[in-house]
N, C-alpha and C positions, 0 to 999 in steps of 0.2 A: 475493373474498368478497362488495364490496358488488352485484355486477352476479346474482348468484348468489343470494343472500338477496333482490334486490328483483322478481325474476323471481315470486314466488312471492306477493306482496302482492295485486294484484287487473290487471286488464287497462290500467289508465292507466299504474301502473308498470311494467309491463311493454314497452312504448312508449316509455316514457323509456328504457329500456335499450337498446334494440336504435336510439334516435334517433342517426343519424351527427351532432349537435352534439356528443353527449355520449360516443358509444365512438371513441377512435382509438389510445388504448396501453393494451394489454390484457397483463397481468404475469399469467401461470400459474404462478407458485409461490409458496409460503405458506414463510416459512423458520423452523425449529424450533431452538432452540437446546440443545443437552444441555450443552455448555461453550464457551466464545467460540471455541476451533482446531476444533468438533465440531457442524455443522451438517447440517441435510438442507432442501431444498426440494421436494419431493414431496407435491402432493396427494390427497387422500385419493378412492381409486378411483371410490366410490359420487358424487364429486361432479365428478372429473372427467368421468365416462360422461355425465351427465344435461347437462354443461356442452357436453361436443362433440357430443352429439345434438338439444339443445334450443336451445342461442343461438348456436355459431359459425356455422351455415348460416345466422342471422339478421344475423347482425354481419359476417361477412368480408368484405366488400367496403368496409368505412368502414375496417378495421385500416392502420393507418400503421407501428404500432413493437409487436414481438411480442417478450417475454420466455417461456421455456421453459425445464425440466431435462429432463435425458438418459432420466427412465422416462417422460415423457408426450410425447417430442415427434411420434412415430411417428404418434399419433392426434392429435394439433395440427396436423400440416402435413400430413395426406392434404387438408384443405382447399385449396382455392386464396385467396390474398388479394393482390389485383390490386393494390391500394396500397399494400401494406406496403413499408418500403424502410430499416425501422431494424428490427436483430434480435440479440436479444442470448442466448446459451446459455448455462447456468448449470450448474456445479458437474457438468461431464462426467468422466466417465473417460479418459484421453488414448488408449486403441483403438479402446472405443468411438465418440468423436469421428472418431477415426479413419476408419475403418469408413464411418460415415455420409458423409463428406466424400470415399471410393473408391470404393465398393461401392452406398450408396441413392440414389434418384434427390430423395429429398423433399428436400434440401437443395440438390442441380443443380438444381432446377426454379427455386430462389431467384437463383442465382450472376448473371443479368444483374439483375437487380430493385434488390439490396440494394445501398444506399450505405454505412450506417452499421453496422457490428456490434461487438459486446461478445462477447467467447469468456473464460470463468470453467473452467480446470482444478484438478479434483481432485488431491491431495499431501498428502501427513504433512507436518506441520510441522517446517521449516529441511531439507528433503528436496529433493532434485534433481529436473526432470522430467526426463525420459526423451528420446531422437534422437526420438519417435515425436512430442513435442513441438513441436520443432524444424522436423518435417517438415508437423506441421497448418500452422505460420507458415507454407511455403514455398506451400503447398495452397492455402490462402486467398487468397494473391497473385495467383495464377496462375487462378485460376479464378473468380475475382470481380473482374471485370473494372470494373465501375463503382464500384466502393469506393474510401469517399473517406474515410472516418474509420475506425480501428481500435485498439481496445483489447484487448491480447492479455494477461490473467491481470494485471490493474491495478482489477479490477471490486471485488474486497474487500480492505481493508487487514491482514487476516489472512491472507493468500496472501502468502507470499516465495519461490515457488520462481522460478526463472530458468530461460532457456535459451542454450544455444549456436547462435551461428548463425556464427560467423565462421570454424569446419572444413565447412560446405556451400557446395554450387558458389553460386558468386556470381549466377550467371544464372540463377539459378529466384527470385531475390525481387524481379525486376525488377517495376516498380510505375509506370504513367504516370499513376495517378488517383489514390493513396493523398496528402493531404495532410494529414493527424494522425496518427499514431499513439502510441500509449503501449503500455508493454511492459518487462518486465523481462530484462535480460539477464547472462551468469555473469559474463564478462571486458568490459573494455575495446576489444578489438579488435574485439565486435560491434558497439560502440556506429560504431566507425571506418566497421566495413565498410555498418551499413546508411545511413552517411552517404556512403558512397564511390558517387554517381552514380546507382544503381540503383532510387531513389525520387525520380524525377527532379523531382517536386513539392509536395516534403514542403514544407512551414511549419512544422508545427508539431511536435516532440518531446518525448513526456516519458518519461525511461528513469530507470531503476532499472538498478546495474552494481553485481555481487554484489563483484568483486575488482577495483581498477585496479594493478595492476604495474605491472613494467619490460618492457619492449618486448617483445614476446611472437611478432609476425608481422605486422601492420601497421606499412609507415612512415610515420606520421605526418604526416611532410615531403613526402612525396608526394598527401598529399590538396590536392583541388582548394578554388576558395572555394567558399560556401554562399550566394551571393546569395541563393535564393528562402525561407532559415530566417527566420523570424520570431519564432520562442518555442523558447525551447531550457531543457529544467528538467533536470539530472542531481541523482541522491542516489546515493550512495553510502555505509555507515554504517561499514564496515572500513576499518582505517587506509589511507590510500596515501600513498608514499613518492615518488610522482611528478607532484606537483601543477606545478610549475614546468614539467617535462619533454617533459607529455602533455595535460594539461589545458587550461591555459593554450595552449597551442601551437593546439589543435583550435576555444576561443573563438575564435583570432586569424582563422578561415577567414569567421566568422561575419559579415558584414562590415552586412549589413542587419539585423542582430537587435533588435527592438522588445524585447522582453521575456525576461529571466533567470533563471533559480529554481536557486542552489547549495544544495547540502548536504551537505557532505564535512566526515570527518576526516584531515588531513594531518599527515602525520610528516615535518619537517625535520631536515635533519642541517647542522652549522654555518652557522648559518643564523638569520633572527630572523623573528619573528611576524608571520602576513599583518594585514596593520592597512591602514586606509582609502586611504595613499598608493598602497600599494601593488596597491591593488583597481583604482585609479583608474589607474596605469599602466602596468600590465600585463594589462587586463582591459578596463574602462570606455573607455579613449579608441579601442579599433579598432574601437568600438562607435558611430558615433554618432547613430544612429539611434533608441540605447538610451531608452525611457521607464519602465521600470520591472524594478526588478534586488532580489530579495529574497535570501537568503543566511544560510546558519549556517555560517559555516567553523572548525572545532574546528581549534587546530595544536599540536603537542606538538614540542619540540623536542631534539636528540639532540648535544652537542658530543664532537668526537671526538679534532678537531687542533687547534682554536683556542678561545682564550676571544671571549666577546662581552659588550658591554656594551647590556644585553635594554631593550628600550624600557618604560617606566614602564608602569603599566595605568592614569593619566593621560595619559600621550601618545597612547598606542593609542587612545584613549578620543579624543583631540582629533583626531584624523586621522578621525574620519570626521563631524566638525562644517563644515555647511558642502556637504557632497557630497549629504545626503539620507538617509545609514547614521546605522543608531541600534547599540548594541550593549550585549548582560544577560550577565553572568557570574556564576557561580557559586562566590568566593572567598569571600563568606561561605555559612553554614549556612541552610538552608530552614528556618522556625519556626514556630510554631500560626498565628501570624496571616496567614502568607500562603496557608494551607492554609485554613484559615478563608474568605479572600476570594475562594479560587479556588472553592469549594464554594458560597458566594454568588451567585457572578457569572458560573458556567457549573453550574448545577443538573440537566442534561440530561447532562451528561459522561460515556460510556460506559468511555472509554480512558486512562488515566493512565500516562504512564512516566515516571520519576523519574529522573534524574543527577547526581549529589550527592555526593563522598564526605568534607565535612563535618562533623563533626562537628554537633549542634544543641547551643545553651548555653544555651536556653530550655527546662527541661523539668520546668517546676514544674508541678503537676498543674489544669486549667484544670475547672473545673465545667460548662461547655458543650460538649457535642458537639460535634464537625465531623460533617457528615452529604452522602453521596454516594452521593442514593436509588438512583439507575439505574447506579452503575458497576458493571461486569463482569470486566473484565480492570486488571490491578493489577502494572506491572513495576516491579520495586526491584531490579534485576541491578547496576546503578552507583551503587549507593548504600552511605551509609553504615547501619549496622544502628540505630541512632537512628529512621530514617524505617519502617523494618520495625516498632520499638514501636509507635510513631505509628501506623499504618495498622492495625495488627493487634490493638491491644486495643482490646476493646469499652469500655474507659471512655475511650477519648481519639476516637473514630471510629467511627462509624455504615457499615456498609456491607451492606445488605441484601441487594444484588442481585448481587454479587461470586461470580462462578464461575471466574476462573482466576488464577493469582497463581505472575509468574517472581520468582527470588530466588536469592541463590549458596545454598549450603549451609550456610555456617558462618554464615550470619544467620540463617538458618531455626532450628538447633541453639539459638543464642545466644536469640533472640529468645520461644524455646517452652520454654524451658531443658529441651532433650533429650525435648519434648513431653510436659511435666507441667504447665505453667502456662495455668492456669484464665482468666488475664486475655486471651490470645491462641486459647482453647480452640473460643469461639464462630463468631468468622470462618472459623478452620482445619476446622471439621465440615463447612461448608456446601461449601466449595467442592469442584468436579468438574475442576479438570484445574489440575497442579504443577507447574510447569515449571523442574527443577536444572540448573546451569548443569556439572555433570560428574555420573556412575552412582554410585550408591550402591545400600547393603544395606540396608532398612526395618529401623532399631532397633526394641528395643520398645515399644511403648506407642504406635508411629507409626498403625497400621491403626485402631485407637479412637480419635486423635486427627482422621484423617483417613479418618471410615468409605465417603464416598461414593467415594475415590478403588480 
């Protein structure tokens, strides 16, 4: 927009645009939002034309780092751009991508050039990609040979789909240049397999693992060490039942790891709460290299044959005094004031997800709004229905800019009372995308409640 608008002011500004001081990362998409899961990045034709026939034959040769989507790239990269060597694709179709990465030469022409890419596929939300997926990962390996950083479907936090990579032959992801990558994957055993050797230079990992199970086809115990890792972040948000088994096991390879990032919920069975001791040795000491190790570990536990006598949430709390671990639970209720402070003290807050099933015992009616001009998206799926009042009437909370809002169903009913209540009426009209946590029949009175949906 601004290289585009100042093109057009008089000949000095014009000069400034096209100065290699000032053009080296040129972003071709404009992104429109209809609801946070429901974007486009598509320029508008008349501006693209006038932009590929008037400034890129002035500018290409300064471009360093080219951002694109799937309807304009075709006339973006008939140019040539000698320096470019960062590139990132946005919100493609996965045949399309396809396609271009078999079939068109405009993206061969890049494959020695490019070091650094970002690849963004298109997906329904909480949807699967497709082998076709699966196979762009293996494409990209293989044919971009100087590639050293890679971000595979990690570019937006509104993208969770995954892929499988650990039923393809192992020898098509062989990697001697690749040292980053991020990437989201189904199972666990991708996460083994793209650790098992074939990225012979990785440092650094950050994966996203949709399921970790019980042993699935990788042996664990057969992986080798990881000397050259340096940064290793897994999240995973669904329970897993093999934290001890498999996890644990895979840090143990890790032997030079500077840096940690957990984020896992773990279900034990006879068994007692991961608490600092046990971070520290089972984790922390095969580490020592370790300088920085961040962490949310949720643990729920399951007694089946033994009783146990469960460490205090004082103890727990004392076990990580001293190591560097700090640690926030949620035994008591979230209440105006700290809703209040967060609205304060992060005023820019797009995203909020809430996990609470607390009750709130503060719920006397406050004369001051909480206000959270710019939030858009609004998840209360693990919450108690308390925080659905809270959020959703207009006398307790301000929220202007709110376009999508997950929530189970019987809070939604509870909270709208069968969507007749006026105090909840305001928020619920504006927004454009509902996300139930099971299918339902639209009662009455739901489509006037909720006309944009």
């Amino acid at each position: 927009d601004v290289v585009y608008s100042l093109m057009d002011i008089n000949e000095r500004f014009a000069q400034l645009v096209v100065d290699p001081l000032y053009i080296h990362n040129l972003d071709m998409t404009i992104m429109n939002m209809k609801s946070f899961y429901d974007r486009t990045f598509s320029i508008n034709d008349k501006i693209l034309s006038r932009i590929c026939d008037n400034i890129l034959p002035r500018i290409h040769n300064q471009v360093t780092k080219l951002t694109v989507e799937q309807h304009s790239i075709e006339r973006i990269l008939t140019i040539n751009y000698p320096q470019l060597y960062f590139l990132t694709l946005v919100n493609f179709k996965e045949e399309i991508l396809f396609k271009y990465l078999t079939d068109y030469s405009i993206l061969h022409n890049l494959k020695n050039q490019i070091t650094h890419l970002n690849v963004d596929i298109q997906n329904e939300m909480g949807s699967e990609l497709s082998e076709i997926s699966s196979n762009i990962f293996l494409l990209i390996l293989s044919l971009c040979k100087r590639l050293t950083h890679l971000n595979f479907c990690q570019l937006f936090s509104y993208r969770d789909s995954s892929i499988y990579i650990s039923e393809l032959s192992r020898t098509s992801y062989i990697s001697s240049s690749l040292v980053e990558l991020k990437i989201n994957v189904s199972i666990f055993d991708d996460c083994l397999d793209l650790l098992d050797g074939y990225l012979d230079n990785l440092t650094k990992l950050i994966i996203n693992v949709k399921q970790i199970k019980y042993k699935q086809r990788s042996n664990i115990n057969n992986l080798k060490q990881l000397p050259k890792l340096k940064c290793f972040s897994l999240t995973s948000i669904n329970y897993t039942h093999v934290y001890d088994e498999r996890i644990t096991q895979l840090l143990h390879q890790m032997i030079n790891l500077e840096e940690l990032i957990l984020f896992l919920t773990v279900v034990r069975i006879d068994s007692n709460f991961i608490d600092g001791h046990q971070l520290y040795d089972e984790v922390v000491i095969y580490m020592p290299k370790l300088n920085k190790f961040l962490f949310s570990i949720n643990t729920s536990v399951i007694l089946k044959n033994i009783d146990i006598d469960f460490s205090s949430n004082e103890y727990i709390q004392r076990s990580f005094i001293g190591k560097g671990y700090g640690q926030m639970n949620d035994i008591r209720p979230f209440e105006y004031q700290l809703f209040k402070k967060i609205s304060e003290n992060f005023p820019c807050l797009k995203e909020l997800i809430i996990c609470n099933r607390e009750a709130q015992t503060d719920k006397q009616h406050l004369s001051t709004l909480i206000r959270f001009p710019h939030l858009i998206l609004l998840n209360l799926v693990m919450t108690h229905v308390d925080y659905a009042e809270q959020f959703l009437s207009d006398k307790k909370t301000d929220l202007p800019c709110l376009l999508d809002l997950c929530i189970e169903y019987e809070s939604l009913i509870m909270v709208t009372n069968n969507f007749t209540n006026n105090a909840t009426r305001l928020h619920c009209a504006k927004l454009k995308g509902l996300h139930i946590n099971k299918p339902f029949v639209r009662p009455k009175h739901f489509q006037q409640y909720f006309p944009l949906l």
